[in-house]
Phi, psi and omega in degrees: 000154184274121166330330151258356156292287176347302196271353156309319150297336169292244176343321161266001168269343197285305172297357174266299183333282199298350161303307182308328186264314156218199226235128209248129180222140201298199195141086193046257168256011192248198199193131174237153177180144181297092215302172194267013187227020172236154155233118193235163155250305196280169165283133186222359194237139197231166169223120187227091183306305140008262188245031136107030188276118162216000000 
């Protein structure tokens, strides 16, 4: 396998995980959610698979 295949797999399975704990809303190329370790009403916790931020 090509290394970027890999770590494209790697960034969605990662992005599957963290989907499974809370509930993740699209936001362009990013993924938004309220972090799970504060009690926020706004979204502060963000994922961007892209360039491998979450």
């Amino acid at each position: 396998m090509e290394a970027n295949k890999i770590i494209e797999q790697v960034n969605g399975a990662i992005l599957t995980v963290i989907s499974k704990f809370i509930e993740l809303k699209k936001s362009g190329t990013s993924f938004t959610a309220c972090c799970p370790f504060h009690n926020e009403k706004t979204p502060t916790f963000s994922v961007n698979p892209a360039k491998g931020i979450y």
